[in-house]
C-alpha positions in Angstrom: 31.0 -22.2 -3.4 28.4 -19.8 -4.1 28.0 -16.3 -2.9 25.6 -13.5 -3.7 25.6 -10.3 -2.8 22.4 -7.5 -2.8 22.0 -4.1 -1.7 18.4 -4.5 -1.0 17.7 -0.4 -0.4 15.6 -1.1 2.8 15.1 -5.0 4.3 11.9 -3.9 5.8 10.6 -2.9 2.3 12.5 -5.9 0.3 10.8 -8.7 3.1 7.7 -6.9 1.7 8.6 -7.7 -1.7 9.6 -11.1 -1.3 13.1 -10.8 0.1 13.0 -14.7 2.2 11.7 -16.5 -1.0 14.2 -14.9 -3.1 17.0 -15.7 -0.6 15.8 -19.4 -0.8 15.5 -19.8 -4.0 19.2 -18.4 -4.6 20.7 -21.0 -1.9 24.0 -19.4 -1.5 26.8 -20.4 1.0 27.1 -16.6 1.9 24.6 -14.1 1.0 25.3 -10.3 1.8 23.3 -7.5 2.2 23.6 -3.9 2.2 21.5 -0.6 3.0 19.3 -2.9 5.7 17.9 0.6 7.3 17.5 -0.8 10.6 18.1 -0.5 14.5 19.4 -3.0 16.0 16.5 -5.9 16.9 14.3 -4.2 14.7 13.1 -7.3 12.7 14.0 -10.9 13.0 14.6 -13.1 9.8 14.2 -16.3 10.0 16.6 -18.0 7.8 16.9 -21.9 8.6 20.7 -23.3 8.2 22.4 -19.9 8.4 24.3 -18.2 10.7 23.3 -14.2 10.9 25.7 -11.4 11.4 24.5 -7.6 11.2 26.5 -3.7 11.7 24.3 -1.7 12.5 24.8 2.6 11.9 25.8 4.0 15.3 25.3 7.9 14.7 22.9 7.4 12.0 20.3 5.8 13.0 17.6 3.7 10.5 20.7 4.6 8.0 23.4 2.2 5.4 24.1 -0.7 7.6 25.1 -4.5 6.4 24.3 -8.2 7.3 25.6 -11.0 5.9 23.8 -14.8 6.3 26.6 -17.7 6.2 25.7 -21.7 6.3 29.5 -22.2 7.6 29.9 -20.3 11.1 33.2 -18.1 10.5 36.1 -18.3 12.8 36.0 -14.5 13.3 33.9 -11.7 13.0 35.0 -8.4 12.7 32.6 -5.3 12.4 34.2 -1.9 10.5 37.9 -1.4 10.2 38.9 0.1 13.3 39.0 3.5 12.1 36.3 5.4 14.1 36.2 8.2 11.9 34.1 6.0 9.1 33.3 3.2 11.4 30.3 4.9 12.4 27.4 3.9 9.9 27.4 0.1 9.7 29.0 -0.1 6.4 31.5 -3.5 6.8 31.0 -7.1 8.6 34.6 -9.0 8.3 34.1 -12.9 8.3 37.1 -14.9 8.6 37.3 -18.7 7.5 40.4 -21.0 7.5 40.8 -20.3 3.6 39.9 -16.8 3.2 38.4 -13.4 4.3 35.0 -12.1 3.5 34.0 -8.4 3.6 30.8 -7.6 3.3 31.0 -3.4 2.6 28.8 -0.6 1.3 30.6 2.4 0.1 29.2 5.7 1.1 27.5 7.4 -1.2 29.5 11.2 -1.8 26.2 12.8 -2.2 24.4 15.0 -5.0 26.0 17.7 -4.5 28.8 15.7 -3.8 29.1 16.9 0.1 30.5 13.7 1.6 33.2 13.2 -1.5 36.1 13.8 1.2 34.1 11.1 3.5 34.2 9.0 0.8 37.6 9.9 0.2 38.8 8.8 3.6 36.7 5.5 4.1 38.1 4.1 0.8 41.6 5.1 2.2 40.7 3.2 5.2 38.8 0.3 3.7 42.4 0.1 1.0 44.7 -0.1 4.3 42.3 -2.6 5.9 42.0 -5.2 3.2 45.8 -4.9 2.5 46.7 -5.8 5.8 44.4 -8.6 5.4 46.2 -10.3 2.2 49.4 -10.4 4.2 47.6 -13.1 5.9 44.9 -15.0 3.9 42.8 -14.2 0.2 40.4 -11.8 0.6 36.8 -11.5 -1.3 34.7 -7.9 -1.2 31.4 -8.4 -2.1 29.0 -5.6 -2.0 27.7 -1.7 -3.2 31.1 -0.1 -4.0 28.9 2.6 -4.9 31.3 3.1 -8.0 30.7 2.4 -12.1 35.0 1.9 -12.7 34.5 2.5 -16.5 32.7 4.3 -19.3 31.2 1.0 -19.7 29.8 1.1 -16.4 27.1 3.6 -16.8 24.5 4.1 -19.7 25.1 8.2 -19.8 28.6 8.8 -18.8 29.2 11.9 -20.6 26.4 13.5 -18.5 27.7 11.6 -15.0 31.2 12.8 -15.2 30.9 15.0 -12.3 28.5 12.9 -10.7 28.5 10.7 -7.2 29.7 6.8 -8.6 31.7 8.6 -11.6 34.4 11.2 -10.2 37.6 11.1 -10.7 38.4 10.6 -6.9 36.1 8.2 -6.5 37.6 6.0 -9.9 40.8 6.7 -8.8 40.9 5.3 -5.2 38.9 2.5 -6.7 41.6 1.8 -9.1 44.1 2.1 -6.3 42.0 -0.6 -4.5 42.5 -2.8 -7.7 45.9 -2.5 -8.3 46.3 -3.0 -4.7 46.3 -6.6 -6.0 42.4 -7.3 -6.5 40.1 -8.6 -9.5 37.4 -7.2 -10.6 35.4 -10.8 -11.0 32.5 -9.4 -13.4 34.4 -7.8 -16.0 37.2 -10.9 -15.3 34.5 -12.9 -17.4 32.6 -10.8 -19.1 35.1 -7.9 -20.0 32.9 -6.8 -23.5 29.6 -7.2 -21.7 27.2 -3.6 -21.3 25.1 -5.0 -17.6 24.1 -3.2 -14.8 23.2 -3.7 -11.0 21.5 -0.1 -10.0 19.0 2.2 -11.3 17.8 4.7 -10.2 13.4 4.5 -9.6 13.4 7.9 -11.5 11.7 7.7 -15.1 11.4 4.6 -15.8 15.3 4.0 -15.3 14.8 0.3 -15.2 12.6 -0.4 -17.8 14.5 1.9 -20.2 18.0 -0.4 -18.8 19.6 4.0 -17.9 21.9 2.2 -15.2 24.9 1.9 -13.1 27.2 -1.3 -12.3 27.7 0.0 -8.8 27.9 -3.8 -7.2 31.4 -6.0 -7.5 32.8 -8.9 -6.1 36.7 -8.4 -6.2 39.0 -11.2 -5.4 42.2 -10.7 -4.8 44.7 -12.2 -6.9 46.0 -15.4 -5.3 42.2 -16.8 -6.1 42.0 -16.6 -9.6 42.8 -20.0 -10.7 39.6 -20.3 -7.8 36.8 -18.2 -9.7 34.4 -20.4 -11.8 31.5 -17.7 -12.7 30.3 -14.2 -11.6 27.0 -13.1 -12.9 24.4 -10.2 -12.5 20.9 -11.0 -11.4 19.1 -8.1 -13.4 16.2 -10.2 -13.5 15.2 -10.2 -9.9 13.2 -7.5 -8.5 12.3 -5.8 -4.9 15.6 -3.1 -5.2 17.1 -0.5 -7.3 19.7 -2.6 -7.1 19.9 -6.2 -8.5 21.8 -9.2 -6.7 25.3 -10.2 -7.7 26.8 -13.9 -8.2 30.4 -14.9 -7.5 30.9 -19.0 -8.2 34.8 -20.2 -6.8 36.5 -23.4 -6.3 37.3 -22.7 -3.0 35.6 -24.1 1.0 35.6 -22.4 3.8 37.4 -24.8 5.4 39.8 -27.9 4.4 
């Protein structure tokens, strides 16, 4: 099984830049996306062969928000983690198949001046309780914008980031938490040497110059590891600040 995920920082501006071709081309069996900036029947994406599930933000409107494109139609779907105090903006679409769970989530991002860091607190709290209670009954994969670089590794200038959204110790400590929590970060699970990043920022020549931030993860949670074949980063593929990510498993959606 193959499963990509892409903060695509605006679908109306990534179909502009290719977006459907790119999609094809990747053929996964579930393909999320993050930061779609829409309202709800905003645009319409024709994608033959896949089922299409979207959260749209509530009180923000044209802000965050999540879909996620599935060849296999889920059992359940489950928008948000019934906790109306972060449920608000879109950020999580819950598919459930008869072998495992898939979230789809976009952290919030704690701000420059770091003036949502106690939102962000309190959703990664929420989103920690959620997926927990969801292991109790099947695996669980997260794929998505954690909005988080875990390690030194994580960032090209982390001496100058320490106090900085993605790299404060709150924010690495409740992602940490989430980890031990019984999850596997599936990137460094392969690669745990390797300097690559999936966000960078369209100021100076960021990209170009490889200044970046792994802020994109799939995590599976322990019970699938003898499942995980492959998880790659796309950096090569354009139309975001952010880059898609790969997670290849042994596993169906169904027996």
């Amino acid at each position: 099984m193959k499963l990509m995920s892409w903060n695509v920082n605006g679908l109306r501006a990534a179909l502009r830049h290719g977006f459907v071709n790119t999609f094809t081309n990747l053929n996964a069996d579930i393909f999320a996306i993050q930061d779609t900036r829409l309202e709800p029947n905003e645009v319409h994406v024709d994608l033959p062969g896949y089922y299409q599930y979207w959260n749209y933000a509530k009180n923000r409107k044209g802000y965050a928000g999540t879909a996620v494109f599935t060849k296999e139609k889920p059992i359940t779907v489950a928008n948000g983690f019934g906790v109306p105090e972060v449920d608000g903006e879109g950020r999580s679409i819950t598919l459930e198949f008869s072998n495992f769970y898939f979230i789809n989530v976009q952290a919030p991002f704690s701000g420059e001046k770091l003036q949502r860091l106690d939102f962000r607190e309190l959703w990664a709290q929420a989103f920690r309780n959620y997926v927990t209670k969801l292991m109790q009954y099947k695996p669980v994969i997260i794929g998505g914008d954690m909005g988080i670089a875990d390690k030194k590794i994580d960032l090209a200038e982390p001496e100058d980031n320490r106090h900085r959204a993605g790299f404060t110790g709150i924010e690495r400590k409740e992602f940490n938490e989430l980890l031990n929590a019984g999850f596997i970060d599936t990137f460094r699970y392969f690669h745990p040497d390797e300097v690559q990043y999936t966000y960078w920022s369209y100021r100076e020549d960021a990209r170009e110059k490889n200044i970046g931030w792994r802020l994109d993860y799939f995590l599976v949670s322990n019970n699938l590891e003898d499942k995980l074949t492959n998880a790659k980063i796309l950096s090569n593929i354009m139309g975001s600040d952010h880059c898609p990510i790969e997670l290849d498993l042994d596993i169906k959606t169904r027996d």
